[in-house]
C-alpha positions as CSV (number, residue, x, y, z in Angstrom):
1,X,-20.7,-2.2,3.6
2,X,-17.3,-2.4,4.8
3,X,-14.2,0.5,2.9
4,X,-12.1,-0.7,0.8
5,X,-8.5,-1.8,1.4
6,X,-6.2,1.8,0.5
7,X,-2.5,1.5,-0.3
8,X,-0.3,4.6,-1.2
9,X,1.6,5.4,-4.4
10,X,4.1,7.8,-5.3
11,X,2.0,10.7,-6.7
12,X,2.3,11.8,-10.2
13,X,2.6,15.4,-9.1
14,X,4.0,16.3,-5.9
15,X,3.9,19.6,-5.8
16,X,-0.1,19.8,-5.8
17,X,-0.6,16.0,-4.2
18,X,2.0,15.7,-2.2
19,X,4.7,12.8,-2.2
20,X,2.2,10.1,-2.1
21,X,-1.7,9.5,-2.6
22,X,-4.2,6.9,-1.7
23,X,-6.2,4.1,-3.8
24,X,-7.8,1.2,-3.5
25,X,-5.8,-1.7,-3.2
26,X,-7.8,-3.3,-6.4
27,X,-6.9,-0.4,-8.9
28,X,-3.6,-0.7,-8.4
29,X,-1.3,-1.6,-11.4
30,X,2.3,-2.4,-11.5
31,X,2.7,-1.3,-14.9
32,X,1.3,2.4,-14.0
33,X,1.6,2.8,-10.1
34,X,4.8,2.5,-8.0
35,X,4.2,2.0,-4.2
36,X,5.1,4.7,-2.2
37,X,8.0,3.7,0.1
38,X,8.0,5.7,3.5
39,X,11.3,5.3,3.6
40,X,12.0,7.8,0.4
41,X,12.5,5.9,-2.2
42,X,10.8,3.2,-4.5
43,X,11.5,-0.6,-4.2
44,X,15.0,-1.9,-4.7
45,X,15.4,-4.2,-7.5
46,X,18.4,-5.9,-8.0
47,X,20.7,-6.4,-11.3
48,X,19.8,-10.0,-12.1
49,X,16.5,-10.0,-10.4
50,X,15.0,-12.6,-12.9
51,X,17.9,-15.0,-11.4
52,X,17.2,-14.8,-7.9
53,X,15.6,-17.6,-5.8
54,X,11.7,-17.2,-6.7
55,X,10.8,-16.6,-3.1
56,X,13.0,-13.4,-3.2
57,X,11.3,-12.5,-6.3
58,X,8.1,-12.7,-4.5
59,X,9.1,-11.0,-1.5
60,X,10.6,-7.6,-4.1
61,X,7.1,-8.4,-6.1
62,X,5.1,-7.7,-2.8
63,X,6.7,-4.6,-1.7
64,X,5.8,-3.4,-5.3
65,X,2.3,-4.2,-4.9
66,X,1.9,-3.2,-1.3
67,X,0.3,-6.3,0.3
68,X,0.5,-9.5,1.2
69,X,-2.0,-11.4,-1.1
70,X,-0.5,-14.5,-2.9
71,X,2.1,-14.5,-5.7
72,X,3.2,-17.1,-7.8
73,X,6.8,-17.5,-8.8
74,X,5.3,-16.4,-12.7
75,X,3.1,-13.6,-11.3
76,X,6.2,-12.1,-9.3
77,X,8.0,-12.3,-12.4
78,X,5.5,-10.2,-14.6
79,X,5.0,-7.8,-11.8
80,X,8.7,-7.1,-11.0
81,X,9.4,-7.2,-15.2
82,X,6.6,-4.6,-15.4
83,X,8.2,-2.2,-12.8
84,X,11.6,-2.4,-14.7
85,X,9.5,-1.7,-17.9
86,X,8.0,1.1,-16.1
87,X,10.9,2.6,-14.5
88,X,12.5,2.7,-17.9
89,X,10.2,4.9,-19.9
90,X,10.4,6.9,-17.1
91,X,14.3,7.8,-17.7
92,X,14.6,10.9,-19.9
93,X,16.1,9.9,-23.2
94,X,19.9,11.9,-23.6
């Protein structure tokens, strides 16, 4: 029986986990997880995102998901519209 494939997240609570943890690559979901980016912060997307050429969307929708499994044009749409979503309930109302 072979592990798992892991990928990390930003952590919910860095001060006790640190800034990322691990899962399993199949419990990850783009509407509750962001992929932890090594280089500090979490995946850039663009104003206008839902304009650009699909295979940039699918490039920006990998990243997101940390790996390189197949993504359709539609799929990288709802995975990319679900980080926004995300992201924005995130923002502290003023």
């Amino acid at each position: 029986m072979s592990n798992p494939k892991t990928i990390k997240i930003k952590s919910t609570h860095p001060e006790s986990q640190g800034d990322f943890v691990e899962i399993n690559e199949t419990d990850f979901d783009p509407a509750v997880h962001e992929k932890f980016d090594a280089s500090g912060g979490p995946v850039d997307i663009p104003e206008g995102w839902a304009d650009l050429h699909w295979k940039t969307r699918v490039g920006i929708a990998r990243k997101i998901v940390g790996g390189d499994e197949e993504i359709t044009s539609d799929k990288a749409t709802e995975i990319i519209a679900a980080e926004v979503e995300r992201r924005a309930a995130e923002k502290p109302q003023v």
